[in-house]
C-alpha positions in Angstrom: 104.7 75.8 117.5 108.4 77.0 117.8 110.1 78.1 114.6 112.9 75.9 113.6 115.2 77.2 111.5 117.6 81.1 112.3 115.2 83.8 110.4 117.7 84.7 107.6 114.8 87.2 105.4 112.3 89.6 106.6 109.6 91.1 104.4 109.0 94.1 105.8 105.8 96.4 105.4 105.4 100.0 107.1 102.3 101.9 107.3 103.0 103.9 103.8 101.8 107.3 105.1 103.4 107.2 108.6 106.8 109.0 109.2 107.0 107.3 112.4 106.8 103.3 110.5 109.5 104.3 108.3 111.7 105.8 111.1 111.3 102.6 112.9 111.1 100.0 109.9 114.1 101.8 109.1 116.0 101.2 112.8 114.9 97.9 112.6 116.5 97.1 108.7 119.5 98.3 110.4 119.8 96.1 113.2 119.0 93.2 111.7 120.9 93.5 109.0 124.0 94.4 111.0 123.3 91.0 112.4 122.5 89.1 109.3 119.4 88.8 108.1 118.7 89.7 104.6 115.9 92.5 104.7 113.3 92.5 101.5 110.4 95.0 100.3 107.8 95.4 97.4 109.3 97.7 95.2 107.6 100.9 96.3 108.5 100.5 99.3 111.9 99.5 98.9 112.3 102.5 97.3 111.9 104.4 100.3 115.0 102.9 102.3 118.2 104.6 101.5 121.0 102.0 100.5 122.7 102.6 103.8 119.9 99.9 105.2 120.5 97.1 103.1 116.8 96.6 102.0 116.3 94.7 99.0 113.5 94.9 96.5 111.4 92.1 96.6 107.7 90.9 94.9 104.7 89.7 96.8 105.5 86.2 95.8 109.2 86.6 97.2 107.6 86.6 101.1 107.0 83.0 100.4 110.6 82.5 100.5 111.0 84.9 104.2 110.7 83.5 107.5 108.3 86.6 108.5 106.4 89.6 107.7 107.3 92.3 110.0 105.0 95.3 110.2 105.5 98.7 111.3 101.9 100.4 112.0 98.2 99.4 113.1 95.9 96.7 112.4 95.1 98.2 109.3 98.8 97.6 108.0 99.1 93.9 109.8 95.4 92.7 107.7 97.5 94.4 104.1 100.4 92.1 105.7 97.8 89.2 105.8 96.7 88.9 102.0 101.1 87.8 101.2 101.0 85.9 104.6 98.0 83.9 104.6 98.6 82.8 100.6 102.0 81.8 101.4 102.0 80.7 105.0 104.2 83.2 106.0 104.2 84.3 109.9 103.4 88.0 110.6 105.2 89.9 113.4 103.2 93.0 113.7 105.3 96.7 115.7 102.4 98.6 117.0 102.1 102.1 116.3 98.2 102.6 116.0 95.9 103.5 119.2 95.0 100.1 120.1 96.8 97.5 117.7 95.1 94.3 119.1 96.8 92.3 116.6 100.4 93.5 117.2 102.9 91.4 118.9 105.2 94.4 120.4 104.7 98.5 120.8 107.9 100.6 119.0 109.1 101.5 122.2 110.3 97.8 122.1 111.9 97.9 118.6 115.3 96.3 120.3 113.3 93.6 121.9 111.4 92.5 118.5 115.3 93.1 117.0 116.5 90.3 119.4 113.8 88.3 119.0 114.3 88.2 114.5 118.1 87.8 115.3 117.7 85.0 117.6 115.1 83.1 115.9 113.1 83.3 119.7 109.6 83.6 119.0 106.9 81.2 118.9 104.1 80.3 116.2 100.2 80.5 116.6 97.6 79.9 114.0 94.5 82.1 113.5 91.1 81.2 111.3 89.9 82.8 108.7 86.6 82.6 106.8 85.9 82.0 103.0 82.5 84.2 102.1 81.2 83.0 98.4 78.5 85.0 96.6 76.1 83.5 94.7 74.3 86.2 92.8 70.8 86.3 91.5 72.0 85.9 87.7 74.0 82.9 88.3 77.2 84.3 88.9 79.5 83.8 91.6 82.4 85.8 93.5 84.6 85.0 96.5 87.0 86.3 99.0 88.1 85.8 102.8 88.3 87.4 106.1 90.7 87.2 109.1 88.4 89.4 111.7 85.1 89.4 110.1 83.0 89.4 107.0 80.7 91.9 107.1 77.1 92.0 104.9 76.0 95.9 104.9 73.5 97.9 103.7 75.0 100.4 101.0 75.8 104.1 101.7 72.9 106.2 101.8 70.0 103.1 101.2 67.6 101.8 103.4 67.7 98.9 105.7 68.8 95.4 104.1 66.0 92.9 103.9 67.7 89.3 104.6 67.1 86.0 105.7 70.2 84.0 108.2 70.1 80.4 107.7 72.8 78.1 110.1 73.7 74.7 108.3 71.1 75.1 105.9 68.0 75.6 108.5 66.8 79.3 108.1 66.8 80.8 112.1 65.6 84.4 111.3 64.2 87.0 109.3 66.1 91.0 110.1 65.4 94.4 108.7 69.0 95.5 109.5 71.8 97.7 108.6 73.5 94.3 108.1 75.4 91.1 110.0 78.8 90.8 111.4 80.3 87.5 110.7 83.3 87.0 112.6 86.9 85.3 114.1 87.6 84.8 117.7 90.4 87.3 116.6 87.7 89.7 114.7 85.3 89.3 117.7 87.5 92.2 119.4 86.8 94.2 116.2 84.1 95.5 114.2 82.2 92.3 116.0 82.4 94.1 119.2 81.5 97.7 117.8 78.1 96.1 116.8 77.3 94.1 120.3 79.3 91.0 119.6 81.2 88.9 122.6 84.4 88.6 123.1 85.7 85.1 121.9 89.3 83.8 123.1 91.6 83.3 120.3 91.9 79.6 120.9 87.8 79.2 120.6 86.9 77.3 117.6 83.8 79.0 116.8 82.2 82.1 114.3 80.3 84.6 115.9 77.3 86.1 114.2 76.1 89.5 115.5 72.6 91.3 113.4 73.7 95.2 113.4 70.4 97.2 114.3 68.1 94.8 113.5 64.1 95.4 113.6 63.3 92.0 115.2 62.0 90.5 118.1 65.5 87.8 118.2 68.2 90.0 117.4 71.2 88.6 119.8 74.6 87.8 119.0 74.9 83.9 118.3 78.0 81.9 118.3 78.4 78.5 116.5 80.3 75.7 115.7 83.7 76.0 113.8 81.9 73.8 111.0 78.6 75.9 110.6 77.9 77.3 107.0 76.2 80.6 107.6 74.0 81.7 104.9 72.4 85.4 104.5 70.4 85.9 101.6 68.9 89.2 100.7 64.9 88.9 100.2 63.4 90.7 96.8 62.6 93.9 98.6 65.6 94.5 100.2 68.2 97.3 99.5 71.4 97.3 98.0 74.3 95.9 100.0 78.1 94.7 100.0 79.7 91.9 101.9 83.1 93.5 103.1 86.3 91.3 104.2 88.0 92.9 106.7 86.8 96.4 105.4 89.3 95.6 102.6 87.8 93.7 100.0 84.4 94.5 99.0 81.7 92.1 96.6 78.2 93.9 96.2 74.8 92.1 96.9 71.3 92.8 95.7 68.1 91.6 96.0 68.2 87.6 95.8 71.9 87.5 96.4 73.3 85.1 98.8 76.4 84.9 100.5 77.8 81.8 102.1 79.9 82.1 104.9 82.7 79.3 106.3 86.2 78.4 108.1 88.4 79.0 105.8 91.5 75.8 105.3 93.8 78.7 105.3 94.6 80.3 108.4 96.8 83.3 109.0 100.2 82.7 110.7 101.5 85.2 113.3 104.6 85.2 115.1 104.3 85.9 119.4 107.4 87.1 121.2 105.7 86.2 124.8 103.6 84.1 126.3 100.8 86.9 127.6 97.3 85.3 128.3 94.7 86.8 126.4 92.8 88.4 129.1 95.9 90.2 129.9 96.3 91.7 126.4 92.2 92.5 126.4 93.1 94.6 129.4 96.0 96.4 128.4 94.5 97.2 125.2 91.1 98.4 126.2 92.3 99.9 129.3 89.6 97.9 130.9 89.5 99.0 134.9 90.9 96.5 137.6 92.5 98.6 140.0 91.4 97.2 143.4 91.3 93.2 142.4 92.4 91.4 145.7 93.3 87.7 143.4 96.6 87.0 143.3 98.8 89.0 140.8 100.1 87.4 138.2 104.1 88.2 137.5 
């Protein structure tokens, strides 16, 4: 999907203790500004800008009025971005300045390029799922939250192994003694999913991977299922003390008899794509995967 309308506001969102996101958060205010779009900021951050870069203070709520989020740091930075973006539908344009950044759109040393692309409105739209996790606790209670790369059911710090059952669509599959289950994206399959033996799932894959982390069982591998599946891990009466973590952001704790329940999300995450790049392109260059020596024919 193509954008529609000139970008006219930009929420932007650096890495709060990087020097190098403000110096380029900062280049970027500038620019655009110069060229008329209205920049905004939470408070805190806006606070940071000196008046000579026309940054405006802004809320949370006032990104639902932008035409992106533009981020200056890692992934860590563009999942913060995704709590405002995915609640209001606004798109996030991530500037890389972590080591890998596999959700980030453009590297700083291409500041003017992202510039021209805001100014000019010429970028295009893609949609990413999320899941919805909702934990039913033993004494009746209930708590929810959401992931964009994974949600992730661990044992706790210092405990032993988490005792669990996995059920798929209500039909239990499997009984682990693990340090705990990855449940995750096609765009969290390149993340902690991977780390813990997942596949890699292209972005346009409806599906949820589910990857056991050190599990004590005879069927341990990764399994991916339908887009509609409802996972369900529930923790038997002898098993430790665990949390389910979104995104390594948001954290519910589990205990014995606890049961999450794990879903597509109807809210996806919005990011904005300056370029066309296939994904196997961007796996490469971001993994440094070795190629040297393929006789195909190159792409341009």
């Amino acid at each position: 999907m193509t954008a529609d309308m000139a970008s006219k506001r930009a929420f932007l969102l650096p890495h709060p203790e990087r020097d190098d996101a403000w110096v380029a958060a900062s280049d970027f205010a500038r620019k655009v500004t110069e060229s008329g779009v209205e920049c905004v900021a939470s408070p805190e951050n806006a606070a940071r800008f000196t008046s000579d870069f026309g940054v405006q203070v802004a809320t949370q709520e006032d990104s639902a009025n932008c035409d992106l989020i533009v981020t200056f740091g890692g992934d860590g930075t563009i999942l913060r971005a995704a709590d405002t973006g995915r609640e209001f539908g606004t798109p996030i344009l991530g500037v890389n300045l972590g080591h890998v950044g596999f959700l980030a759109e453009a590297e700083a040393n291409a500041l003017d390029a992202v510039v021209a692309a805001v100014v000019q409105q010429n970028y295009t739209l893609e949609t990413r799922d999320t899941l919805s996790v909702e934990v039913q606790h033993a004494d009746g209670s209930i708590e929810s939250s959401w992931a964009l790369n994974e949600v992730a059911l661990e044992k706790g710090v210092h405990t032993h192994m988490l005792d669990l059952f996995l059920a798929i669509d209500n039909q239990p599959v499997s009984r682990w003694a693990c340090d705990g289950v990855v449940c995750a994206t096609p765009t969290g399959s390149t993340a902690y999913s991977w780390s813990a033996g997942g596949p890699v799932v292209w972005p346009d894959v409806e599906a949820i991977v589910v990857v056991p982390a050190s599990a004590h069982a005879l069927f341990s591998r990764p399994m991916v299922v339908g887009p509609h599946a409802k996972i369900s891990v529930q923790l038997s009466d002898r098993s430790a003390q665990g949390v389910a973590a979104c995104d390594g952001r948001r954290v519910i704790e589990i205990g014995q008899g606890d049961r999450a329940e794990i879903v597509r999300s109807d809210k996806p995450v919005v990011f904005a794509r300056l370029n066309e790049v296939p994904f196997a392109e961007r796996l490469v260059r971001k993994f440094e995967l070795p190629v040297s020596g393929w006789r195909g024919e190159a792409r341009d």
